[in-house]
C-alpha positions in Angstrom: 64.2 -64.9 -20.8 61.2 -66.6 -22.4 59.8 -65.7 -25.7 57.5 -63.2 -24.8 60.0 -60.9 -23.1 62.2 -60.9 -26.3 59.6 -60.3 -28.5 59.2 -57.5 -26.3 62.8 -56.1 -26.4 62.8 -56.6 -30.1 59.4 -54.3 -30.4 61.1 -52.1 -28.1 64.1 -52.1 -30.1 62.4 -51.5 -33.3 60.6 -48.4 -32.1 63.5 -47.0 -30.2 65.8 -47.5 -33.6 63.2 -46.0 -35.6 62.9 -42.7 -33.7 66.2 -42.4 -33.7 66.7 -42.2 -37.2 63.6 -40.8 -37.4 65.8 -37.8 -36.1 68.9 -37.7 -37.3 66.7 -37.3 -40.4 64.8 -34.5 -39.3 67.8 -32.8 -37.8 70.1 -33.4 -40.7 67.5 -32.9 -43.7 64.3 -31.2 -42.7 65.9 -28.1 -40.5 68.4 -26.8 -42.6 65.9 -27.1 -45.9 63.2 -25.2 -43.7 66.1 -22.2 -42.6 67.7 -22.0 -45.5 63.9 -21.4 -46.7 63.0 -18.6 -44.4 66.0 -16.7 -44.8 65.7 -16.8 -48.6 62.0 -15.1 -48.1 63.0 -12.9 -45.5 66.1 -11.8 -47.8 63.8 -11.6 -50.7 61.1 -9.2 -49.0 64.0 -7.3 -47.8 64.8 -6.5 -50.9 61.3 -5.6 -52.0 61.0 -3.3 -49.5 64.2 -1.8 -50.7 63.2 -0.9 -53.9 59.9 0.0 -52.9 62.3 2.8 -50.9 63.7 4.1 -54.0 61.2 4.5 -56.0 
């Protein structure tokens, strides 16, 4: 293996590494903040349209 096919594995590597984390990130952070956001609004304007019912 000469130098110009490791450099190549370790660019490879790199990128491979990086999208990986990449999404354990989005799957660990960026999900649950975005459901736990809809279902806050969707809970909230369910309970607008509740009391809007009342009244």
């Amino acid at each position: 293996m000469d130098l110009s096919q490791f450099s190549g594995f370790l660019v490879f590597l790199t990128i491979f590494t990086m999208g990986f984390w990449l999404m354990i990130f989005l799957v660990s952070f960026i999900i649950p903040y975005w459901l736990i956001g809809y279902f806050r609004e969707a809970w909230k304007y369910r309970k607008e349209g509740k009391v809007e019912a009342k009244e």
